[in-house]
C-alpha positions as CSV (number, residue, x, y, z in Angstrom):
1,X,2.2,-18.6,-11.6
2,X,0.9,-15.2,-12.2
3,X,2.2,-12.6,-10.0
4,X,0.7,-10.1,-7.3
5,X,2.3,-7.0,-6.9
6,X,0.9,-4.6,-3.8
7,X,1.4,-0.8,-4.2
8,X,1.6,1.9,-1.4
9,X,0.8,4.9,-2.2
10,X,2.9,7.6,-0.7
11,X,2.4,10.7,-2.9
12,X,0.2,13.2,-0.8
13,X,0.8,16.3,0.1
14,X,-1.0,15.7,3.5
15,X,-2.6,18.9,3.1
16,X,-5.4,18.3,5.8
17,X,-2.8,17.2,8.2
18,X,-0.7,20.3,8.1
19,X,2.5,17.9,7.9
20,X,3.7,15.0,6.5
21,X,1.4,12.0,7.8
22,X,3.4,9.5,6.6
23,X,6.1,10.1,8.6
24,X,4.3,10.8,12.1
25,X,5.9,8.4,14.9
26,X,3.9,4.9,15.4
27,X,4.6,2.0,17.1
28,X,8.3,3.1,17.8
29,X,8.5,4.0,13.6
30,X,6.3,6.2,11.6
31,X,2.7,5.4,10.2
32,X,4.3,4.6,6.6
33,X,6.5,2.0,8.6
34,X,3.5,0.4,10.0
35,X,1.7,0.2,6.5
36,X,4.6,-1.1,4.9
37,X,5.0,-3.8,7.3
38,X,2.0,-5.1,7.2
39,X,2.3,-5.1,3.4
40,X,5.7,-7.1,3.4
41,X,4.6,-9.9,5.6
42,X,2.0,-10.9,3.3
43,X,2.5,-13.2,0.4
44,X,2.7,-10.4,-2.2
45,X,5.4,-10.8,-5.3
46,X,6.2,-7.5,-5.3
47,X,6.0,-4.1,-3.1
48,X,6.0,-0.7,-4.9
49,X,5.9,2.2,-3.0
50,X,4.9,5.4,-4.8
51,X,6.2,8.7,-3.2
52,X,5.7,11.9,-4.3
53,X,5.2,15.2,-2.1
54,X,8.9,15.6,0.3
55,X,9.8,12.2,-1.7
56,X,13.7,12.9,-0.6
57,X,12.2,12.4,3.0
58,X,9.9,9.7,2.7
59,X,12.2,7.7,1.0
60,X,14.2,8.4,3.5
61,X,12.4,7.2,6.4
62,X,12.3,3.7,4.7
63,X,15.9,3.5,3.9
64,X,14.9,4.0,0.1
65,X,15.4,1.3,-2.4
66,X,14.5,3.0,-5.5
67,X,13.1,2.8,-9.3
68,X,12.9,5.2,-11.9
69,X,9.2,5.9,-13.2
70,X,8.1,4.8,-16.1
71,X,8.7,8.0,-18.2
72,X,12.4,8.6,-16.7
73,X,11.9,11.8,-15.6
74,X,10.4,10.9,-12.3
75,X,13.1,9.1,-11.4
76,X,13.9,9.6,-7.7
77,X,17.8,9.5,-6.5
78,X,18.2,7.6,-3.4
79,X,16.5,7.8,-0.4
80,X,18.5,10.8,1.0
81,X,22.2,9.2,-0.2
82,X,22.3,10.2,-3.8
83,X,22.1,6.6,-5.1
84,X,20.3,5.6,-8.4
85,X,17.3,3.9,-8.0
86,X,17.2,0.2,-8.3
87,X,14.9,-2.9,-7.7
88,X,16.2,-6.5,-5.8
89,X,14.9,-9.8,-7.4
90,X,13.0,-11.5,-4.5
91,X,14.9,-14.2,-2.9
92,X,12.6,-16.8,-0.9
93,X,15.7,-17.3,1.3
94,X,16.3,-13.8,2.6
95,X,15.0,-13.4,5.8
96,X,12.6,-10.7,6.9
97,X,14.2,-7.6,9.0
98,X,12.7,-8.5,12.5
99,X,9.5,-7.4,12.9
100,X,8.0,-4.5,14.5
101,X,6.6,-5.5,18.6
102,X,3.3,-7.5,18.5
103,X,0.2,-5.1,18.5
104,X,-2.9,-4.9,20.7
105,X,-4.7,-4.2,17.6
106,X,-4.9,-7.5,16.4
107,X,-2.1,-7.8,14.5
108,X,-0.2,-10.5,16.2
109,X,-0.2,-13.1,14.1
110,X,0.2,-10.8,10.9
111,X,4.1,-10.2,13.2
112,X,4.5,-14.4,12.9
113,X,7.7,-14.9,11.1
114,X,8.1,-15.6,7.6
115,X,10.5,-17.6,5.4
116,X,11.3,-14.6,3.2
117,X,9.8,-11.3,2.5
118,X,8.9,-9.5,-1.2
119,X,11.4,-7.0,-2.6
120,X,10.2,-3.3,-2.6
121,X,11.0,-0.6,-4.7
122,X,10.4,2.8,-4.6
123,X,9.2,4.7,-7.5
124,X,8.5,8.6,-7.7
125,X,5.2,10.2,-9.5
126,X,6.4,13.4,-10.7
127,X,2.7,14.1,-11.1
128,X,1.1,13.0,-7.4
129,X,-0.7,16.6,-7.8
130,X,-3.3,15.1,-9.7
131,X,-4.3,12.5,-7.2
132,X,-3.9,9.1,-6.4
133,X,-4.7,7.3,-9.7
134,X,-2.0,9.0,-11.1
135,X,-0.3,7.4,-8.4
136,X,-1.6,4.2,-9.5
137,X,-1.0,4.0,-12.7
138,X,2.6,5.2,-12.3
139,X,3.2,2.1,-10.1
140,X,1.3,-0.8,-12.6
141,X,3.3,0.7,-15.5
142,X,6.8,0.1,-14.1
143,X,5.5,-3.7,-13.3
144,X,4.1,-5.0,-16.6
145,X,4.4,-8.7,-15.0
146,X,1.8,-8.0,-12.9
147,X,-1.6,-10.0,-13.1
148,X,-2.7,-8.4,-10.3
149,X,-2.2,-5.5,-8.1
150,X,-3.6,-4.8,-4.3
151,X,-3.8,-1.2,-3.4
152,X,-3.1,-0.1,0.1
153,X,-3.3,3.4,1.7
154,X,0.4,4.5,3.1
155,X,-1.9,6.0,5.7
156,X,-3.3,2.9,6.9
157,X,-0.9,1.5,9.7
158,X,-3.7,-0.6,11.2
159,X,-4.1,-2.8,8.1
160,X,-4.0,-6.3,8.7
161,X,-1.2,-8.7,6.7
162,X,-4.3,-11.6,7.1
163,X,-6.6,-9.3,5.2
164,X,-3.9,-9.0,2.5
165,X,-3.5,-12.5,2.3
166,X,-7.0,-13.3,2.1
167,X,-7.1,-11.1,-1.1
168,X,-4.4,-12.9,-2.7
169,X,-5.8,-16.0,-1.9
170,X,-9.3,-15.0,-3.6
171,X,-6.7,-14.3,-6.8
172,X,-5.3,-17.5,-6.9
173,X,-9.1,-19.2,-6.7
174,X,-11.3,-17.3,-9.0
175,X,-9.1,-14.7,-10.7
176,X,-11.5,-11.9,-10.0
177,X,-11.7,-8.9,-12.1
178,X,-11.4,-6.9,-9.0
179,X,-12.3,-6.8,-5.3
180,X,-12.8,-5.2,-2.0
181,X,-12.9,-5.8,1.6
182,X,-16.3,-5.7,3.3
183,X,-15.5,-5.3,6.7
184,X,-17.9,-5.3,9.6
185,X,-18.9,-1.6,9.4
186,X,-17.8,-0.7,5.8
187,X,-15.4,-1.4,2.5
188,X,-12.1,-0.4,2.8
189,X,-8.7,-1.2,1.8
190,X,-7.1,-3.5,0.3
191,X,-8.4,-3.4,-2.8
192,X,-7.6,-5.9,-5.2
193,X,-7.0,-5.4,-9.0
194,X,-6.8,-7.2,-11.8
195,X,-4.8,-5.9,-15.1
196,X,-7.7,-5.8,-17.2
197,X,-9.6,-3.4,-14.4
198,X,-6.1,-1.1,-14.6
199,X,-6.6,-1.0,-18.0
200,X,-10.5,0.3,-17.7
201,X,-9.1,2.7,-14.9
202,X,-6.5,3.9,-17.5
203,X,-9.6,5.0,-19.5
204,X,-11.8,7.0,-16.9
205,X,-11.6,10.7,-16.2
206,X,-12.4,12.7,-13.3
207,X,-12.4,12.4,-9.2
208,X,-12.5,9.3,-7.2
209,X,-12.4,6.6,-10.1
210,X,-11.4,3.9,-7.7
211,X,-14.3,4.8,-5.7
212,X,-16.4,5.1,-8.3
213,X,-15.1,2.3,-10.2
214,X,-14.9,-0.2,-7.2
215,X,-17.4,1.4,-4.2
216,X,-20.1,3.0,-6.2
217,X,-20.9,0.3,-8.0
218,X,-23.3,-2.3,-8.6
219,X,-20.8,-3.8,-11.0
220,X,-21.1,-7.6,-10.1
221,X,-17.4,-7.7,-11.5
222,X,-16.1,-6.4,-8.3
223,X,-16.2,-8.8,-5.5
224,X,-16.7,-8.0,-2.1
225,X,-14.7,-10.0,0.4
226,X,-15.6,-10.6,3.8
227,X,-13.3,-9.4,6.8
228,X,-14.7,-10.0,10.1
229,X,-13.3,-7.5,11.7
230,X,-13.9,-3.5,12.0
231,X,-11.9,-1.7,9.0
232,X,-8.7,0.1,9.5
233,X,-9.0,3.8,9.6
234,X,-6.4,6.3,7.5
235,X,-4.7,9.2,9.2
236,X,-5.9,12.0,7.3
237,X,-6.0,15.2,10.4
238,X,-4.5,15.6,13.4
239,X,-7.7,14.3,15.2
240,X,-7.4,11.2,13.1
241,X,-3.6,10.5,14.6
242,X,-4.8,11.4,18.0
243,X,-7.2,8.9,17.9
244,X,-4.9,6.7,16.2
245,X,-2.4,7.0,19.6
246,X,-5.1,7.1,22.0
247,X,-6.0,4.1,20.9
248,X,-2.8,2.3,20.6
249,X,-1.9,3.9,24.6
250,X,-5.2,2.4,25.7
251,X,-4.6,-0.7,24.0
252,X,-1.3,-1.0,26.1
């Protein structure tokens, strides 16, 4: 069976924000916390999260099970402890931490227990600077099993684990070349790639090559799954996170 790996990407300086976004409280965690549950209750292979700016503390903040990048240099040390970085082979009978509560924002049944979760890794990009595809391509290099990877925003802590799934499923059926989700009022994340679209991305230069390679596009090699459902917003300035908790203290 080929394999799925998912990839969170943690790097940013969260320069709009002022602070680190990733690690703002959500939900009785922090946003990253959110995202990366979401991401572990779907039926992924593989989680890799890719830190970057304040690694030590966003590593940290998950309790860091760590990888070295793929050039050794990046290598991060522990999440805080000084440990070596290391991956866990996924075991279908481990069961999953328990979950975060149930949330108004329809992601109930995304919290419905699970017989075993992915293992997750953490791997640092010594080069985040330069954007996310650096990002990217630092995760799909240290995972060279991979078919197929589905890219998801550590900024995203309304992402659904159902929209997830669907996108795996849509691997399994018609191997796509890649694909996004068409929500009700626009494409967002997750994005689905395949190894040989990593390998075209490996290629391009300048800003916004997913978005260029995946948005922009009339490309009829990019699929556009349908989510019926409004999109999940990022946290990218404080107004973004107050409307993020507004909504959640409505919601309630």
């Amino acid at each position: 069976m080929f394999s799925v790996t998912a990839v969170v990407l943690a790097a940013g300086a969260s320069e709009r924000m002022g602070e680190p976004k990733l690690l703002l409280p959500y939900r009785g965690a922090t946003v990253l916390d959110a995202t990366t549950e979401a991401v572990t209750a779907s039926a992924v292979d593989r989680v890799i999260v890719v830190t970057g700016a304040r690694a030590e503390e966003v590593e940290a903040s998950l309790g860091a099970v760590t990888s070295s990048s793929p050039s050794g240099g990046g290598a991060a040390e522990g999440g805080g402890g000084g440990q070596g970085l290391r991956s866990e082979p996924f075991d279908p009978s481990r069961q999953r931490p328990e979950a975060l509560p149930p949330s108004p924002d329809g992601r109930e049944e995304d919290d419905a227990h699970r017989a075993g979760s992915p293992s997750m890794i953490v791997v640092r990009n010594p080069d985040y600077r330069c954007g996310n595809m650096s990002s990217l391509l630092t995760a799909t290099a240290v995972d060279p099993a991979a078919e197929a990877f589905i890219v998801v925003p550590g900024d995203m802590p309304t992402i659904r684990t159902a929209a997830l799934d669907s996108m795996i499923e849509l691997w399994f059926e018609t191997r796509p070349w890649a694909a996004v989700a068409e929500y009700d009022d626009r494409i967002a994340h997750p994005f689905l790639l395949s190894r040989t679209a990593v390998d075209a991305m490996d290629q391009m230069t300048g800003e916004k090559v997913l978005g260029r390679l995946l948005i922009d596009t009339d490309d009829d090699r990019v699929i556009r799954l349908s989510v019926p459902h409004k999109a999940p917003r990022d946290v990218n300035t404080p107004e973004d996170y107050e409307a993020l908790v507004r909504r959640r203290s409505v919601d309630q």
